[in-house]
C-alpha positions as CSV (number, residue, x, y, z in Angstrom):
1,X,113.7,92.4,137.9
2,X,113.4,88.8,138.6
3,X,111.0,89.1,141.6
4,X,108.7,91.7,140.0
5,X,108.1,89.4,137.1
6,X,107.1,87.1,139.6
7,X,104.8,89.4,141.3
8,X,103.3,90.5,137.9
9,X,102.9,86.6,137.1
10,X,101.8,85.4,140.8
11,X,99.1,88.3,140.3
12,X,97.8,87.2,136.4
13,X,97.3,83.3,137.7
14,X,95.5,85.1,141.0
15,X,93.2,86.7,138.9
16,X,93.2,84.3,136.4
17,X,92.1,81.5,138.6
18,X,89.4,83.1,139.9
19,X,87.0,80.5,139.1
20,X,88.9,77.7,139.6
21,X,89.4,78.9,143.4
22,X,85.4,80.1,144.3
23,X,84.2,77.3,141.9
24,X,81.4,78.1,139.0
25,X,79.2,77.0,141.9
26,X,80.1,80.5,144.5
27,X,79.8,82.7,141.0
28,X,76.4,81.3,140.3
29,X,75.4,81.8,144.0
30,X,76.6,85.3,143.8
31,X,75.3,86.4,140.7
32,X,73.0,89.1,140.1
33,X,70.6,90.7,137.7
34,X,72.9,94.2,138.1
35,X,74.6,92.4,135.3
36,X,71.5,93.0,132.7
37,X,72.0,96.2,133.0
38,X,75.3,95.6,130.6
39,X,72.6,93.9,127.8
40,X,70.7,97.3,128.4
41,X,73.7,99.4,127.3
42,X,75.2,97.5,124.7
43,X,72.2,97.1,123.5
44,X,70.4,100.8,123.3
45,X,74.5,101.6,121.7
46,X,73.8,99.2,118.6
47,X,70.3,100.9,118.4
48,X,71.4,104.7,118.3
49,X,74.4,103.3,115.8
50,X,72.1,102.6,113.4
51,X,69.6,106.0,114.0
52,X,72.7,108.5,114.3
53,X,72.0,111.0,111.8
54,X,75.5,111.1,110.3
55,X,77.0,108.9,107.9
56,X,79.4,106.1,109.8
57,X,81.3,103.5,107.6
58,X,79.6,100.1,107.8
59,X,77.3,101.3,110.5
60,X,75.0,97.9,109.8
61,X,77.9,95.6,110.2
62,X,79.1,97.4,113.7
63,X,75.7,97.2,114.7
64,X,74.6,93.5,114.0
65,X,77.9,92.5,115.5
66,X,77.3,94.6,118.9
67,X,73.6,93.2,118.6
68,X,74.8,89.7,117.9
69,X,77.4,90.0,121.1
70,X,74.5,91.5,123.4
71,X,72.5,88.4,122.3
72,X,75.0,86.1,123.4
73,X,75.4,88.2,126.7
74,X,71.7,88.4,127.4
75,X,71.8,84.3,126.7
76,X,75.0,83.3,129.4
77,X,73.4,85.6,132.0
78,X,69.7,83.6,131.7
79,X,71.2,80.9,132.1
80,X,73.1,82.1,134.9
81,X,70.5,83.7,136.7
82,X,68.1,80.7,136.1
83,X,70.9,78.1,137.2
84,X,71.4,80.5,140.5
85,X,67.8,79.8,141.6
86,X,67.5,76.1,139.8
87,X,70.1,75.1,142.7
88,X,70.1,77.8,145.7
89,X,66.1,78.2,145.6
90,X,67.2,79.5,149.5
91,X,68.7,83.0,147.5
92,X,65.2,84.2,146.1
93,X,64.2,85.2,149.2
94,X,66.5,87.3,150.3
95,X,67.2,88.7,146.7
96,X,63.3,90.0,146.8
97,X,63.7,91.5,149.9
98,X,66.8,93.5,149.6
99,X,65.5,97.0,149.2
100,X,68.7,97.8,146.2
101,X,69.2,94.3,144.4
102,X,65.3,93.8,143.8
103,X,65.2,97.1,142.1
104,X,67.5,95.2,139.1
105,X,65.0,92.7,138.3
106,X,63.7,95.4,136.3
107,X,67.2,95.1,134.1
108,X,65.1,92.1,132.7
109,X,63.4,92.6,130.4
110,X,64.5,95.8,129.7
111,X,67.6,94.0,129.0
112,X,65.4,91.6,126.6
113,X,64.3,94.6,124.8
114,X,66.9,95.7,122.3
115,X,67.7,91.8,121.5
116,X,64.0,91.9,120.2
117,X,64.3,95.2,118.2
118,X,67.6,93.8,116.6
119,X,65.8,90.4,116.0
120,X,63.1,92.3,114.4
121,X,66.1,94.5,112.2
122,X,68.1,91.5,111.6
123,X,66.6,88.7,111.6
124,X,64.9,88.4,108.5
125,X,67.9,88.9,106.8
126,X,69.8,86.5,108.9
127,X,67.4,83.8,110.0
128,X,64.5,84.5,107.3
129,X,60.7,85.7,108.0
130,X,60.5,82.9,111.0
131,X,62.6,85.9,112.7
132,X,59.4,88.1,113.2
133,X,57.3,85.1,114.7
134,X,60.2,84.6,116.8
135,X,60.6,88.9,117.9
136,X,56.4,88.8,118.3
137,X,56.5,86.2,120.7
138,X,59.6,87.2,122.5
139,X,57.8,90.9,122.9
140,X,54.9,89.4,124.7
141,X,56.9,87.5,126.9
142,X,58.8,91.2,127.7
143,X,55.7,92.6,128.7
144,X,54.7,89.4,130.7
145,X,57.7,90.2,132.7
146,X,58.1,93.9,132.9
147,X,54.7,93.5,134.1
148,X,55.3,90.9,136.8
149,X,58.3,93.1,137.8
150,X,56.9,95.8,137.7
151,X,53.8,94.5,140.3
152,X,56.3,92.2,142.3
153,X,59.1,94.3,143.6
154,X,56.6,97.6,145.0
155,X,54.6,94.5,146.2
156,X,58.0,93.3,148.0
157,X,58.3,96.9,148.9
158,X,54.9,97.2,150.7
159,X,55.1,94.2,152.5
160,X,58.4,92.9,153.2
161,X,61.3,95.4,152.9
162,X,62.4,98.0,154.8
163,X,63.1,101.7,153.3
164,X,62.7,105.5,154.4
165,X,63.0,108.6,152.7
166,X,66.5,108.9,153.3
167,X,67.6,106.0,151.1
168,X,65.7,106.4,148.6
169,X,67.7,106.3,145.2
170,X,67.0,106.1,141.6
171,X,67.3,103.1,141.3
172,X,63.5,103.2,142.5
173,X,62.4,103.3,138.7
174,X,64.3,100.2,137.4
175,X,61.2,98.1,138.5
176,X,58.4,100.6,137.1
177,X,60.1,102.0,134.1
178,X,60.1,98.1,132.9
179,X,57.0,98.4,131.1
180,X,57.0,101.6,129.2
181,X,60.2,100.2,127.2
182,X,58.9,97.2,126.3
183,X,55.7,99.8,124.9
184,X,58.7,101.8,123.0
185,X,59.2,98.5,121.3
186,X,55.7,97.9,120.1
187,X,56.2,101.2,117.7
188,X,59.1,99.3,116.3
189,X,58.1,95.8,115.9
190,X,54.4,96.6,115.0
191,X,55.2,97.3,111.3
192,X,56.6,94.0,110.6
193,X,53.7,92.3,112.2
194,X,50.4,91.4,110.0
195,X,47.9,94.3,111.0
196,X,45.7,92.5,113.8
197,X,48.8,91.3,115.7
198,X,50.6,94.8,115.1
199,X,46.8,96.7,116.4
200,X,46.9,94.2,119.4
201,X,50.6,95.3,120.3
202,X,50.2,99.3,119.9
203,X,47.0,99.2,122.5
204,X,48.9,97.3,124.9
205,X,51.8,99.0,124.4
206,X,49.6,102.4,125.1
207,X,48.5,100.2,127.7
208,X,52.2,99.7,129.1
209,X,52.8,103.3,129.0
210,X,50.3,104.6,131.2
211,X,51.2,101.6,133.9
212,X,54.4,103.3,134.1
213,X,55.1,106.7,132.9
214,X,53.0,108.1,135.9
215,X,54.2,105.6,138.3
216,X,57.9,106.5,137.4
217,X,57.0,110.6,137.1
218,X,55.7,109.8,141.3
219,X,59.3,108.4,142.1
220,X,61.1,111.5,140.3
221,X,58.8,113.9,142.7
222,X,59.9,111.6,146.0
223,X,63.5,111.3,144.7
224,X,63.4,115.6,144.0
225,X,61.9,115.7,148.0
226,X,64.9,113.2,149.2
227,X,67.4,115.1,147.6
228,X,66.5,118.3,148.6
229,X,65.6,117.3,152.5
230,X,68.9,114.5,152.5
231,X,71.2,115.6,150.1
232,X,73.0,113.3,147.8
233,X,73.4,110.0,148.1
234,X,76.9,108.3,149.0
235,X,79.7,107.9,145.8
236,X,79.0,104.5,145.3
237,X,75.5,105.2,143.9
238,X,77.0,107.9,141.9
239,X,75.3,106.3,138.1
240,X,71.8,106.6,139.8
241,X,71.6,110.1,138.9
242,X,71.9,109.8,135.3
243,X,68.2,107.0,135.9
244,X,66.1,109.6,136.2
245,X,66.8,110.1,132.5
246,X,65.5,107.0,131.6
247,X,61.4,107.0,131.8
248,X,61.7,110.6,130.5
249,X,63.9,109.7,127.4
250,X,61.8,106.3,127.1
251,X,58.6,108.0,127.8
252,X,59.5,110.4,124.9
253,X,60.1,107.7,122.8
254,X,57.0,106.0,123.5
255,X,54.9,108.8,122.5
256,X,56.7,109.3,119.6
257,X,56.9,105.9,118.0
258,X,53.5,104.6,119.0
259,X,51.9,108.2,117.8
260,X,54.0,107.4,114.0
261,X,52.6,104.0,114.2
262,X,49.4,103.9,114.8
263,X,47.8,105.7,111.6
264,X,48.6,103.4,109.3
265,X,47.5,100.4,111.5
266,X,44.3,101.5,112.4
267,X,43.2,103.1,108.8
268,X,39.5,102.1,107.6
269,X,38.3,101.1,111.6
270,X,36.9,102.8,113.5
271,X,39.7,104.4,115.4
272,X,40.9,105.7,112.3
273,X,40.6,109.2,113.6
274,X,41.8,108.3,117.4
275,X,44.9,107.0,115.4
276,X,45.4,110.4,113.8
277,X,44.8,111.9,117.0
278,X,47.2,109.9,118.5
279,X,50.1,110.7,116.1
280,X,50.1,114.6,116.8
281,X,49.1,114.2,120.6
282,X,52.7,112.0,120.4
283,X,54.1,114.0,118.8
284,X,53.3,117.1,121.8
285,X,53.8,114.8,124.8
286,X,57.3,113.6,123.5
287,X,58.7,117.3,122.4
288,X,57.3,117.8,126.4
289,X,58.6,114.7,127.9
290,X,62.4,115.8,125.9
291,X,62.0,119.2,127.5
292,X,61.6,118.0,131.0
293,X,64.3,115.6,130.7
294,X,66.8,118.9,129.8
295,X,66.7,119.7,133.5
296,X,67.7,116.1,134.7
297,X,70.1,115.7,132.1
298,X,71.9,119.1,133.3
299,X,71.9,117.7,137.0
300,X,73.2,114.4,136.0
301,X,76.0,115.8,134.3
302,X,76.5,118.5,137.6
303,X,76.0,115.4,140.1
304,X,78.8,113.4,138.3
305,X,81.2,116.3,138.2
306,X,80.9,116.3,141.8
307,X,81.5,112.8,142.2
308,X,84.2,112.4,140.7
309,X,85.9,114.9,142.6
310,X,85.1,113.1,145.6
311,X,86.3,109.6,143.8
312,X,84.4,107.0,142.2
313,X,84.5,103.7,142.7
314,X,83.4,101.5,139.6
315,X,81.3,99.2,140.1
316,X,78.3,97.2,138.0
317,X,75.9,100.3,138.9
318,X,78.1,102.1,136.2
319,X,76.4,101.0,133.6
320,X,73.7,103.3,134.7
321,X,75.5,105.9,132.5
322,X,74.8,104.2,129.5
323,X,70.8,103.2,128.8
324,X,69.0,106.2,129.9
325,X,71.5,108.9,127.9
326,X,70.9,106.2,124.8
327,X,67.2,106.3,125.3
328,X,67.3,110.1,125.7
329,X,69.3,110.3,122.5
330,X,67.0,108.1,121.2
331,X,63.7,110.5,121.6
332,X,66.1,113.4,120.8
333,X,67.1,111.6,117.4
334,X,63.2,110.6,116.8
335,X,62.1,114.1,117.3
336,X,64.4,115.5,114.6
337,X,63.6,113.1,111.8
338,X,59.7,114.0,112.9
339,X,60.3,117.9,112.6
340,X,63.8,118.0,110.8
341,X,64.7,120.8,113.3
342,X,68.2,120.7,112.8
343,X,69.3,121.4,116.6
344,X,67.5,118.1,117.6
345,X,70.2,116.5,115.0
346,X,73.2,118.0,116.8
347,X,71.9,117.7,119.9
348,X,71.1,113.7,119.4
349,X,74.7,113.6,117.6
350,X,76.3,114.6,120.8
351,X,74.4,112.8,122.7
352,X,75.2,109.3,120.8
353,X,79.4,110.3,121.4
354,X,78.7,110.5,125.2
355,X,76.9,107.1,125.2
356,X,79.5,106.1,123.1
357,X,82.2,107.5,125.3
358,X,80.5,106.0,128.8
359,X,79.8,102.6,126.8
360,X,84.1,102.3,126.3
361,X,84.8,103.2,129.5
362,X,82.6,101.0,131.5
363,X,82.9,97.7,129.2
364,X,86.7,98.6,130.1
365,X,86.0,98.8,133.9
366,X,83.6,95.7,133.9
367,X,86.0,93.2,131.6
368,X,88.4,94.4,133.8
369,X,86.6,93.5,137.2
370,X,85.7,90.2,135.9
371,X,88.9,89.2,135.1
372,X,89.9,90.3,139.1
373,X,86.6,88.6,140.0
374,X,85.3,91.3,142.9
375,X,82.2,92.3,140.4
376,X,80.7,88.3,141.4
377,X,79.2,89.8,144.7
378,X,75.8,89.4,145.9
379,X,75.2,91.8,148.9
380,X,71.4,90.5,149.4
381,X,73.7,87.5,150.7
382,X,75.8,89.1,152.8
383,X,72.5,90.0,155.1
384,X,70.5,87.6,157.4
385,X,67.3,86.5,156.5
386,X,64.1,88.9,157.8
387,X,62.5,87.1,160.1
């Protein structure tokens, strides 16, 4: 009994002293922008808490606390990922030309994006009316960056990094689909905005959509033309398949909430009646956009089936369950309370558990590789530099 409490205890200070034996320094150098992609689902989770169509006990509390936590998250990993290239400048290189971790940059600012719907939710009850000068300014420094992300990593691609048609993933999107949800945010922060700053952010964020929606909608032909010629990719990559949910579900929601928007905004101009146009045409395109995403969302759920009989191993890719099903329930939720069909509320409903359901069991998974320390792995490092 004695020797396997000591085994259990030699094993908790092993873990436990993670840090102290690879130093803050090695964690910083190792560090990645796959961790974002946590901000991503704990943040679309607080968002679809509060648009659930059901009634949930102290919904607005739950949600301001998970929005407050994904705040604080989003926070310690800028200044981790800034403080990784502040003092090993000689890791950006091989970050932007690794043909997978590139692809995460994208987790960005679509990490950045819920904090600024929240801020836009909360804030003014929190922090007063300087909390919608503060959401405007953080949405334009999204786009900024979904924008440069979204030009930099094909750019990297094109020039610099080496793919073929065989390893091409999901994870392909991350990059383009950038832009589109920061556009999804424009619907939601454009009301609380006076109306020339709220006119300017609709047309970019139409703007934003049409940079990616078609870009990402090219990737989900290649990846359909890879999957059929190469079959499916190896376990570890398993989460990818549930991506190609995400610029349909945010692509939806685009339409949807720009469309609802942009009436009101543009009323007495003279694109009063493009506006109103606008509205219904968003209205179509997202009830098309939901429809097409049916067919990946049945595939998803197929493709995990299957790999979990073959055996999953978690890792920080995992989280790839949780943001596109949450923006999918998202559009799904949207389009009910815009045609009060009532299969769009159960649907949406169900949808929300599953997020809910992925969200538990990788926070578990991920707190739980922290602690153990093997999710602080960079594998652009683990390469040698292209000549």
């Amino acid at each position: 009994m004695n020797i396997l409490a000591q085994s259990k205890k030699h094993t908790l200070s092993r873990h436990g002293a993670f840090l102290l034996r690879r130093g803050y320094s090695e964690m910083i150098r190792q560090f990645t922008p796959n961790w974002f992609a946590m901000t991503m689902g704990t943040g679309i989770l607080f968002l679809i808490l509060l648009a659930v169509p059901v009634e949930i006990p102290a919904r607005r509390q739950i949600a301001m606390t998970l929005w407050t936590v994904d705040s604080m998250l989003f926070c310690c990993f800028a200044v981790l990922f800034a403080a990784r290239f502040i003092r090993f400048p000689q890791t950006i290189q091989p970050l932007l030309d690794h043909p997978v971790q590139s692809m995460f940059l994208g987790t960005i600012p679509m990490g950045l994006v819920p904090i600024v719907n929240g801020l836009a939710i909360f804030g003014p009850e929190l922090f007063g009316s300087a909390a919608l000068g503060a959401a405007h300014m953080l949405w334009w420094l999204d786009a900024g960056l979904a924008l440069l992300v979204a030009c930099l990593v094909p750019y990297r691609m094109f020039t610099n990094q080496q793919h073929s048609l065989e390893q091409i993933t999901a994870i392909w999107l991350l990059p383009l689909v950038a832009p589109e949800v920061t556009a999804s945010s424009a619907g939601v922060l454009a009301p609380h905005l006076p109306q020339g700053a709220a006119q300017l952010m609709v047309a970019t964020g139409y703007v934003l959509w049409a940079i990616s929606v078609p870009l990402a909608f090219s990737i989900l032909t290649i990846l359909f033309l890879r999957l059929a010629l190469h079959k499916l990719p190896h376990r570890d990559m398993a989460a990818s398949s549930w991506l190609t949910l995400g610029p349909i579900g945010t692509g939806s929601l685009g339409m949807l909430v720009l469309g609802q928007t942009a009436p009101a905004l543009f009323a007495g101009t003279p694109l009063a009646q493009a506006a109103t146009a606008a509205r219904d045409f968003g209205l179509v395109v997202g009830l098309l956009l939901w429809g097409v995403g049916i067919w990946w969302l049945l595939i998803a759920a197929v493709l995990t089936v299957r790999y979990q009989r073959e055996g999953m191993t978690f890792n920080l890719g995992w989280w790839g369950f949780t943001f596109p099903i949450g923006v999918y329930a998202s559009a799904t939720i949207t389009l009910y309370r815009l045609t009060a069909f009532a299969p769009f509320a159960v649907i949406g409903t169900v949808l929300a558990l599953a997020l809910l359901g992925f969200w538990l069991l990788v926070v578990t998974r991920t707190v739980n590789g922290m602690w153990q320390g093997h999710l602080f792995h960079a594998p652009c490092l683990q390469q040698p530099k292209p000549a």
